[in-house]
N, C-alpha and C positions, 0 to 999 in steps of 0.2 A: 949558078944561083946560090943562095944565101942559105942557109941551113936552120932560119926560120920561114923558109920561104914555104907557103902550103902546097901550092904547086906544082912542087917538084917531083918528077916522076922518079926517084928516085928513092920514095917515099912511100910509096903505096904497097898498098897490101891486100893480096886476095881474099874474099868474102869469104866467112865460112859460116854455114848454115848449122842451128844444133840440130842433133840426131833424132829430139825429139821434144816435145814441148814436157816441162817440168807442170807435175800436177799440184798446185797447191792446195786444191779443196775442192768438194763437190759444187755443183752450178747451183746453190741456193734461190737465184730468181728465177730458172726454169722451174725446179719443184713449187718455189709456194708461188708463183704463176699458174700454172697446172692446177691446183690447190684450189686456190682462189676463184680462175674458172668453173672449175666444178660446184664450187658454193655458190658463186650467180647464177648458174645454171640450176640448180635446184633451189635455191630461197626466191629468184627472180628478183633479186633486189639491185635495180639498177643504179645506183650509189655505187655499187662496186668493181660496175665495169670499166672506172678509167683508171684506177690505179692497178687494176689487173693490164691493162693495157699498155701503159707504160712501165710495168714488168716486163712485160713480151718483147716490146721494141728494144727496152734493155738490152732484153736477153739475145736480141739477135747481133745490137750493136756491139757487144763483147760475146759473139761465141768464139768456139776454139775449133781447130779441123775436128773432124770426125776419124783420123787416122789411130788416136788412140785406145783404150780399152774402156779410160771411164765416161767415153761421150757416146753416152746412149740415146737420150734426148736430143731432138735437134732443135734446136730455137725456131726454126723454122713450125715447126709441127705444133709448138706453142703458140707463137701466133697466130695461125690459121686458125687453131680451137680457140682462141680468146677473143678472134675477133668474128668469131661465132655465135659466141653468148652476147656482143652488140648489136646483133641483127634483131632479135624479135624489139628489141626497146627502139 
């Protein structure tokens, strides 16, 4: 085979996984999701529950494992409560 060939097994190389996810900052959409819930939940002002909501969805569609130290919050547990405060409207 050709030595631009991609193919070639002669070529590859075993996967390696990192040891551990690098943290570059706190989960900002889970807290001011949380946040926000909590202000619809007490003003009842239904205006605010779809941008609390797609915070939530957000938050679930990039969360990170739960294996390391700064994932307290679980995205999950945020959208449950936020899609709590859509119920009574």
């Amino acid at each position: 085979m050709s030595s631009g060939d991609a193919k070639d097994p002669s070529r590859e190389v075993n996967l390696i996984l990192p040891r551990s996810w690098r943290v570059e900052s706190t989960d900002a959409f889970g807290s001011v999701g949380m946040f926000l819930a909590g202000v619809v939940m007490v003003t009842k002002n239904r205006y605010l529950v779809w941008p609390v909501l797609v915070l939530s969805i957000s938050g679930v569609m990039n969360q990170r494992p739960m294996r390391y130290k700064d994932s307290g919050n679980s995205p999950w547990t945020n959208l449950t409560i936020e899609l709590c405060t859509c119920k009574p409207f």
